[in-house]
GUFIVO-214479 format. One record per residue (C-alpha): x, y, z; residue in one letter. Coordinates in steps of 0.02 Angstrom, whole numbers, plus 32768, in hexadecimal, padded with zeros to 4 digits. Layout:
XYZa ...
END
This chain:
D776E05532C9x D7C3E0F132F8x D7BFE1633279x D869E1E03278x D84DE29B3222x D8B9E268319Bx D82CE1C3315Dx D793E2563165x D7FAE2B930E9x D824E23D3067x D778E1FE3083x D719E2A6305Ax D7A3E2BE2FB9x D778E1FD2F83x D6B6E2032F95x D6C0E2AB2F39x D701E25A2EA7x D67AE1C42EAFx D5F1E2512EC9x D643E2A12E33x D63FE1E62DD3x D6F7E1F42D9Bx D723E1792E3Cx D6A2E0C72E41x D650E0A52EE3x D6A5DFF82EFEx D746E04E2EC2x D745E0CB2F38x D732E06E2FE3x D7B9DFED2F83x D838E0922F8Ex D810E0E33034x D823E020307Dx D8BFE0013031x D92EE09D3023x D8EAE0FE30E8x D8ABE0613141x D7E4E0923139x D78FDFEA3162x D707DFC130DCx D668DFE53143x D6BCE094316Ax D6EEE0C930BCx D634E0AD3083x D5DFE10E3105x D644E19330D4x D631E1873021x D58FE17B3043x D570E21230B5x D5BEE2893037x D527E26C2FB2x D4B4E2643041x D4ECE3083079x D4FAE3502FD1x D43FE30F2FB6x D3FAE356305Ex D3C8E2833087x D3B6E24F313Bx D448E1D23163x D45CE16631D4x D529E13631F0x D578E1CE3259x D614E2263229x D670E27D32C9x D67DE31C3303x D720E34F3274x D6E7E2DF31F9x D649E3333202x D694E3E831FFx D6FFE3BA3171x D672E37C30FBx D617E41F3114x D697E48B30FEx D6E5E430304Cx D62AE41C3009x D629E4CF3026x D6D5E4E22FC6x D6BDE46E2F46x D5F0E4752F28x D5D2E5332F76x D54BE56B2FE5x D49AE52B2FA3x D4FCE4732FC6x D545E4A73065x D492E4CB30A4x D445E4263058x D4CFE3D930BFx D490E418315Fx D3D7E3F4312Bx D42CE333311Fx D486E35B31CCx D3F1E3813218x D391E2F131F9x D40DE27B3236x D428E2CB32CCx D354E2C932CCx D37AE21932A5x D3EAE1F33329x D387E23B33A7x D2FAE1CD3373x D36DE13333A9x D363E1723451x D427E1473466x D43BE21134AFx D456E2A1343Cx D4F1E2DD33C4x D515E381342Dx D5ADE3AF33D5x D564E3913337x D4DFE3EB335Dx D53BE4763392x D5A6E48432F0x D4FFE4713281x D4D5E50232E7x D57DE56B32CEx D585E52E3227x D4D4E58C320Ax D502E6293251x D59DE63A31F1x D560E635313Ex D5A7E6C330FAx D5BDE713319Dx D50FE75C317Dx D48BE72C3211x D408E68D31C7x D352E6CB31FCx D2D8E63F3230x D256E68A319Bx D2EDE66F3103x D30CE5B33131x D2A0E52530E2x D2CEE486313Bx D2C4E42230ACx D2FEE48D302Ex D38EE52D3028x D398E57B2F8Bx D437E60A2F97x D4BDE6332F36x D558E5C52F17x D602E5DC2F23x D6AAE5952F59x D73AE5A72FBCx D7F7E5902FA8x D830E5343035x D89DE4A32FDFx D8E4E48E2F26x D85FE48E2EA5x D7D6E4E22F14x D780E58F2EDCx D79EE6182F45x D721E69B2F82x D799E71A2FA5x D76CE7A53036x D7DCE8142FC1x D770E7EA2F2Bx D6E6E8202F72x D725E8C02FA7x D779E8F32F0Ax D6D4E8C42EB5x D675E9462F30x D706E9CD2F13x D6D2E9BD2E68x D62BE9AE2E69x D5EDE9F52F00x D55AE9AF2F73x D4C7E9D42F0Ex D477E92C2EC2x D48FE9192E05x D3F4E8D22DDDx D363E9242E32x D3E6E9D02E75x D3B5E9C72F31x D443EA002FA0x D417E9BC3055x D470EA6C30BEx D3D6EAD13063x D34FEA6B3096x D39CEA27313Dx D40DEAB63181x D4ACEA8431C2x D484E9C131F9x D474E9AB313Dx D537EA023111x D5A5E98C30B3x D51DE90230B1x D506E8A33008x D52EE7F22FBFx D5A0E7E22F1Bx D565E77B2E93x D5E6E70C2E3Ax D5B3E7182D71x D5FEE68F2D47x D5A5E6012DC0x D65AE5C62E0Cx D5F4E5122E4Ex D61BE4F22D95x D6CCE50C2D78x D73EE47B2D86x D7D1E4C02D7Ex D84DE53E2DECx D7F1E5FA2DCAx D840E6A12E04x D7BDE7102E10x D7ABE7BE2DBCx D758E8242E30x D711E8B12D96x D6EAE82B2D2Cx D6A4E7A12D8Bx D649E7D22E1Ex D5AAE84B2E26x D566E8A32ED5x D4B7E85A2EE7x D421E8762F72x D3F1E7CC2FB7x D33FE7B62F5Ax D3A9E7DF2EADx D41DE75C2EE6x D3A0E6D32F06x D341E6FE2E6Dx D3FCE6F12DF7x D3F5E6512E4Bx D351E5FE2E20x D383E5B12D9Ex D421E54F2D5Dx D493E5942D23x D465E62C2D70x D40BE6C52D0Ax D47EE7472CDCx D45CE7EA2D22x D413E83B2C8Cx D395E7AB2C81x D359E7C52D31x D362E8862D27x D2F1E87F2C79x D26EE80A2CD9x D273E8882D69x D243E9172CF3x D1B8E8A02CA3x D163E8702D4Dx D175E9202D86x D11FE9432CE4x D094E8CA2CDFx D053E8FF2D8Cx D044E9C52D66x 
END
């Protein structure tokens, strides 16, 4: 069956909810049949796409081209950016997977896992930072519809007015050891990991959010929940220690 803009969008909110485990499987596919006209077959490949996705698993049943663009873009919203690249890890090996078939290739798809890529936090992805398998980054969300968390451009800025760009953990400022292609360059670390609020969250820029370098960032993020800043700037001082 055809499947109209409107299905895709219940489908993503109703497989959320089963990923979540406050919506059964069998219930699920039950409500997206009966209440926006899903056929069966439909509502479970889409159910079962999400946790692929959100699992970084090969699948097999193919979503179109908006479908597609809006499962990436709420698992970014609603699980932040680690799960938004484990969901193109998944993308890619279906489209890997489809190719195998030898049925022709997914261009367009293939053309938004590219786009999709390149527009992570509008900073450029270099070949050398990607594991295929596995992306670890940091996580965030983005309002976009009610009960989504926002990563606010105005946030961020505030939090820089505030804080400047000088990382708070290891206190490397990218301008001094760049020159001018560093200016204005650094990533803001959310202290409170907002992957794990469930609820509607303003954000308070001073309190909140912390200007990090991107090696600081991926180390907050190596574990969950994330270490706090003084955690990761004490075991900073200790290896910097241990190897005078």
């Amino acid at each position: 069956m055809r499947i109209a803009k409107d299905m895709s969008r219940e489908a993503y909110l109703v497989a959320r909810e089963v990923y979540h485990g406050t919506v059964q499987r069998e219930a699920g596919i039950a409500d997206l049949a009966s209440r926006v006209g899903m056929n069966r077959g439909s509502a479970s490949d889409f159910i079962n796409n999400l946790r692929h996705m959100l699992k970084g698993e090969e699948y097999h049943r193919t979503l179109n081209y908006y479908a597609t663009n809006h499962y990436l873009q709420h698992i970014r919203v609603d699980f932040g950016e680690e799960a938004l690249r484990t969901a193109l890890t998944a993308l890619r090996k279906h489209l890997d997977y489809y190719d195998s078939l030898g049925k022709g290739r997914q261009v367009t798809l293939r053309a938004l896992l590219v786009k999709t890529v390149r527009a992570l936090d509008e900073v450029p992805v270099y070949p050398d930072e990607v594991d295929p398998e596995v992306c670890l980054v940091e996580g965030a969300r983005k309002q976009v519809t009610v009960n989504a968390y926002e990563r606010n451009p105005d946030a961020r800025r505030k939090c820089l007015d505030k804080f400047g760009y000088e990382c708070v953990v290891c206190e490397l400022k990218f301008e001094e050891v760049y020159g001018e292609i560093g200016q204005g360059f650094i990533h803001v670390h959310h202290l409170v990991e907002v992957s794990s609020i469930r609820r509607q969250y303003v954000i308070d820029p001073e309190q909140d959010l912390r200007p990090v370098c991107p090696n600081c960032h991926a180390m907050l993020h190596k574990r969950k929940p994330p270490f706090s800043i003084d955690e990761l700037r004490e075991r900073l001082t200790n290896a910097s220690t241990a190897t005078r």
